[in-house]
C-alpha positions as CSV (number, residue, x, y, z in Angstrom):
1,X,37.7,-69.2,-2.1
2,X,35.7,-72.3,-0.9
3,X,35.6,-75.4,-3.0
4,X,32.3,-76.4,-4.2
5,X,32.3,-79.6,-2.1
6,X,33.9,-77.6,1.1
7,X,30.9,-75.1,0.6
8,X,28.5,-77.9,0.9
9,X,30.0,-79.4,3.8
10,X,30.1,-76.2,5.9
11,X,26.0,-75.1,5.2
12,X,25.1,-78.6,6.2
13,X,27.6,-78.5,9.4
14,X,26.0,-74.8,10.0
15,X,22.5,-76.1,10.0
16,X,23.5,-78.0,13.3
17,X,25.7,-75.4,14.7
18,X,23.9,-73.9,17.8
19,X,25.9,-70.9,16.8
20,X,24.4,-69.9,14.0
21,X,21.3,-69.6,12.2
22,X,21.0,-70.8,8.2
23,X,18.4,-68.3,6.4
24,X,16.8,-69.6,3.6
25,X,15.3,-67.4,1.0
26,X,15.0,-63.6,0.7
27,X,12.0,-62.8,3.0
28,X,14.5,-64.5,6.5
29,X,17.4,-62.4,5.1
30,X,15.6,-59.3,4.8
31,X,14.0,-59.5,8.7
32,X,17.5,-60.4,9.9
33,X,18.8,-57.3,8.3
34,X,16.0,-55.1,9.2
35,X,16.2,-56.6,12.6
36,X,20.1,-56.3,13.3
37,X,21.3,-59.7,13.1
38,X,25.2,-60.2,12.1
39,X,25.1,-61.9,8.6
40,X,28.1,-63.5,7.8
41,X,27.6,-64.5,4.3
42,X,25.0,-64.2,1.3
43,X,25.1,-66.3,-1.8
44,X,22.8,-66.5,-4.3
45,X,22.1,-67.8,-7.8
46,X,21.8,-64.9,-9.6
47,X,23.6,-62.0,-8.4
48,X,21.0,-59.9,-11.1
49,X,18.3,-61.3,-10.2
50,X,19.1,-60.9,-6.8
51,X,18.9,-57.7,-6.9
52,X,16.1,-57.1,-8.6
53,X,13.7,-58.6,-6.5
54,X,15.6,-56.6,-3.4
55,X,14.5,-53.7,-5.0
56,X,11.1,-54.9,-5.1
57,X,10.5,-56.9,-1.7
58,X,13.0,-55.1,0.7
59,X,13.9,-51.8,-0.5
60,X,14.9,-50.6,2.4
61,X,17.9,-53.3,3.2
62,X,18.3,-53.7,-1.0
63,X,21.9,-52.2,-0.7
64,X,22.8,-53.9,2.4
65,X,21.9,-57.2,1.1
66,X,23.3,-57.1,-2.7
67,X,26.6,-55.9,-1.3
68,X,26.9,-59.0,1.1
69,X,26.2,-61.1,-1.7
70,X,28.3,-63.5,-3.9
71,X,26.9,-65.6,-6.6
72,X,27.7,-69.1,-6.7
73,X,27.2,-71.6,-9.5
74,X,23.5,-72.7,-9.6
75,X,23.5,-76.5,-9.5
76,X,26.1,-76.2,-6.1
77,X,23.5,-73.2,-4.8
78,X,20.9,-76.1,-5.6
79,X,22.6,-78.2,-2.7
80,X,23.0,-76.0,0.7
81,X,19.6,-76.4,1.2
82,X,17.5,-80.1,1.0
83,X,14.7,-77.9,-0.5
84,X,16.8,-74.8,-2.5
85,X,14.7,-71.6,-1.7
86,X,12.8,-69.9,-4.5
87,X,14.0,-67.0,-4.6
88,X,17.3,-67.9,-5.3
89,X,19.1,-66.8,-1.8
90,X,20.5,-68.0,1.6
91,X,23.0,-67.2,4.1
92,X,24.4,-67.8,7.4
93,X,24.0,-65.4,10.2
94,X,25.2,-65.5,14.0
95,X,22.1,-66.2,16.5
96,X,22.0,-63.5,18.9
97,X,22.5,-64.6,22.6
98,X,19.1,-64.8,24.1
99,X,18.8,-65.3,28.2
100,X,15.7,-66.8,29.0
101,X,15.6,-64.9,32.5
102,X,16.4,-61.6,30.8
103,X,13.3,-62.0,28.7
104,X,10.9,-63.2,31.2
105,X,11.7,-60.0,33.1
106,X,10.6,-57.7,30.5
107,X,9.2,-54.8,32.2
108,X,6.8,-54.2,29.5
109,X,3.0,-55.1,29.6
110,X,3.5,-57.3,26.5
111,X,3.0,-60.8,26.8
112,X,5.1,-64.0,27.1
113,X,4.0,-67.0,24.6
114,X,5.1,-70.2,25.5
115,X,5.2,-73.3,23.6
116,X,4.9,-76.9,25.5
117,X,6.8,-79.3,23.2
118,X,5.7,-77.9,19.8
119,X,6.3,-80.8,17.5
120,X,6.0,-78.9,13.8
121,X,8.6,-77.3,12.9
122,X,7.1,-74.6,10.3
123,X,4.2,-74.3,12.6
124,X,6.6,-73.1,15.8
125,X,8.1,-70.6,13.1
126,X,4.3,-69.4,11.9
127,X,3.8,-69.1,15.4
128,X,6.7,-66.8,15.7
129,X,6.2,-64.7,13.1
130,X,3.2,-63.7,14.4
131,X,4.5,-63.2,17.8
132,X,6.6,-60.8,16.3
133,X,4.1,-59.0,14.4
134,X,2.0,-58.2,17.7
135,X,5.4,-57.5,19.3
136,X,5.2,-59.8,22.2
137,X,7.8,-59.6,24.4
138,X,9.4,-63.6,23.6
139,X,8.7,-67.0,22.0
140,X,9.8,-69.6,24.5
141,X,9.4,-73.3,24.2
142,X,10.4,-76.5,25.5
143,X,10.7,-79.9,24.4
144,X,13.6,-81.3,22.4
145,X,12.8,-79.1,18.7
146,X,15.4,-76.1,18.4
147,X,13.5,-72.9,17.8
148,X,16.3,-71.9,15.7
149,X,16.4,-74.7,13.4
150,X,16.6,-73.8,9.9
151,X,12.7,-74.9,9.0
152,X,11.5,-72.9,12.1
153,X,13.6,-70.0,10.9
154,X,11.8,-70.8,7.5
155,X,8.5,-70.8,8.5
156,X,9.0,-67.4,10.9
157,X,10.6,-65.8,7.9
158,X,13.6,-64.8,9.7
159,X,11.6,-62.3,12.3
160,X,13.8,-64.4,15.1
161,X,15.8,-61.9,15.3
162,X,12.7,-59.4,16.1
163,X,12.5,-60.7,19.6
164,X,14.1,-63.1,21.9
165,X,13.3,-66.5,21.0
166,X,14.5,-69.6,23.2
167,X,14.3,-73.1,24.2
168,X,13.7,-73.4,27.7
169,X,15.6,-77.1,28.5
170,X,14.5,-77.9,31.9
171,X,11.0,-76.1,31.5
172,X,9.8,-72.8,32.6
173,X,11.0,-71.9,36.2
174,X,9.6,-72.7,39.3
175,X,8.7,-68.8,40.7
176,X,7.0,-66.9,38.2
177,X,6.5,-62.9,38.5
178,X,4.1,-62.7,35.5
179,X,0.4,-65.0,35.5
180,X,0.5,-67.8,33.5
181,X,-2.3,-68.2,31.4
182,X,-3.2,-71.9,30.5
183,X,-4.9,-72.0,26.7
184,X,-7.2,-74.9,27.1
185,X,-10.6,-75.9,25.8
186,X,-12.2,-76.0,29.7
187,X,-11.1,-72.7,30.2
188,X,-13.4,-69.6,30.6
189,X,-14.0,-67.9,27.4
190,X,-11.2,-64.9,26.4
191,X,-12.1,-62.1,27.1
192,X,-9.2,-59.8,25.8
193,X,-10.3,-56.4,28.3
194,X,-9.8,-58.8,31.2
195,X,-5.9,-60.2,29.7
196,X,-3.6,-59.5,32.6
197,X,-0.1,-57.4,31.3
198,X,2.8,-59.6,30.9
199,X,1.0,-62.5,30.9
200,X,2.4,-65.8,29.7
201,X,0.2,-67.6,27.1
202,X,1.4,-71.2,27.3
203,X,0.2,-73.2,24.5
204,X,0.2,-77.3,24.1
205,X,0.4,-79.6,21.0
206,X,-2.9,-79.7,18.6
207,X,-3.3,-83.4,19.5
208,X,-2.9,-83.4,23.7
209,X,-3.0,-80.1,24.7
210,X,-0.9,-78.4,27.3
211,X,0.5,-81.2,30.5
212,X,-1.4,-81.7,33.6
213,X,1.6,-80.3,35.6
214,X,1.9,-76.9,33.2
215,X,-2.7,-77.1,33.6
216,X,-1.8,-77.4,37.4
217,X,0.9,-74.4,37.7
218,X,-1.9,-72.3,35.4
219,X,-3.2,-69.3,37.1
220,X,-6.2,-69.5,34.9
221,X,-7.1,-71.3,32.3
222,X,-8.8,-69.3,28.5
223,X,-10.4,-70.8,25.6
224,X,-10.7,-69.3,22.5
225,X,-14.5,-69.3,21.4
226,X,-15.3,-71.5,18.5
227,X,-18.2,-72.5,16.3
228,X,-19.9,-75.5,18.3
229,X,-18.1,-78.8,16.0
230,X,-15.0,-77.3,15.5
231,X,-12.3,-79.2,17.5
232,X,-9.3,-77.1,17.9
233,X,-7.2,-74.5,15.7
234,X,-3.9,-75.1,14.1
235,X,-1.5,-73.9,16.3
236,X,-0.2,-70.9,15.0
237,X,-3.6,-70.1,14.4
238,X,-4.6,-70.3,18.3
239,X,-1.6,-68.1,18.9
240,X,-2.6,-65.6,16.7
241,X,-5.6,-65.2,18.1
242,X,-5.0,-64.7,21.5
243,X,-2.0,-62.6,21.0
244,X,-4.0,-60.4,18.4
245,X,-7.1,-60.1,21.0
246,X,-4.6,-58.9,23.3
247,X,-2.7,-56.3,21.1
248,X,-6.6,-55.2,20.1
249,X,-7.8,-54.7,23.5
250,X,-9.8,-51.5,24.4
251,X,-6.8,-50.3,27.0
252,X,-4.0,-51.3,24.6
253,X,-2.1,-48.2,23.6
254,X,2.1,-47.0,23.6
255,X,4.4,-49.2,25.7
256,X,2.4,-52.7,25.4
């Protein structure tokens, strides 16, 4: 049995451990579950309590998840995390091996959403939890922010493991055999019949937008229509639109 102070130690080492993916709170554990990740570990607070609001919020994975848990004293649960989650849970899980190349040749029609440099970390996890909600086919960014870092994982509530979701380090390849879509304000307005299948919808930051060199590489360039004095959307938001226009379309239907 871990010491208190070795416990701390090895959920702060694990938060930089490319390895492995620190899921804070009930609502990341149960999509990891749901989703088939490998959980390693599960402590909580309140083993009772625990359990009770399984019941409630993820019935379906309730047994699963109560019998990987362990309670642990409440002011040392208080210090895995810099913010301890509310519900009183969190646990370590192994990240799954995701191959950039692999998802880029999804044969699917769904599409691909890119993200140039996202700098907020609970925005690129809003962003994709609701890739994974319109079942897109991957989240890929680039930039130096880990899309598994623990407040991405946060703020995606743990629906990582619902589709592959990488860092692409030296950007996205040069050949391409799906269009890239650009999501800029110059673009022609979207029009979600005309979305080409397996698309990928690159996104830039709120503030600059997406690079000259991805605008350049940009097999067309969409902007999402917008009362006249509204600048731009948050982020997450602009994603969920497109990707939801998309999944909405009139020729949507099984296989997207």
């Amino acid at each position: 049995m871990p010491t208190d102070g070795s416990l701390i130690s090895r959920y702060g080492r694990a938060r930089r451990d490319p390895s492995l993916a620190v899921l804070e709170g009930l609502h990341p554990l149960k999509h990891a579950l749901r989703f088939g990740a490998t959980v390693l570990e599960v402590l909580c607070a309140d083993l009772d309590g625990l359990e009770r609001l399984a019941a409630q919020l993820a019935p379906d994975v309730s047994t699963q998840m109560v019998s990987l848990a362990r309670a642990i004293a409440p002011d040392v649960f208080a210090q895995l995390a810099p913010l301890a989650p509310p519900t009183g849970v969190i646990s370590l899980a192994k990240r799954p091996g995701v191959d950039p190349g692999t998802a880029l040749a999804d044969a699917r029609s769904a599409p691909v959403v890119l993200l140039e440099d996202p700098r907020d970390l609970g925005n690129m996890g809003a962003c994709i939890r609701v890739a994974a909600a319109a079942d897109a086919a991957a989240v890929l960014s680039t930039g130096g922010h880990d899309p598994w870092h623990p407040d991405v994982l946060r703020g995606g509530a743990g629906l990582h493991y619902a589709l592959p979701v990488a860092r692409l380090p030296d950007g996205l390849p040069p050949a391409l055999d799906r269009p890239l879509l650009a999501l800029d304000p110059t673009g022609e307005r979207l029009d979600p019949a005309a979305l080409p299948a397996r698309a990928i919808l690159a996104f830039g930051t709120e503030r600059h937008g997406l690079t000259p060199e991805l605008l350049a590489r940009a097999d067309a360039r969409i902007a999402i229509p917008m009362r006249p004095g509204v600048s731009s959307l948050n982020l997450a938001t602009s994603v969920a639109a497109v990707l939801f226009a998309w999944r909405l379309r009139p020729q949507a239907g099984a296989g997207s």
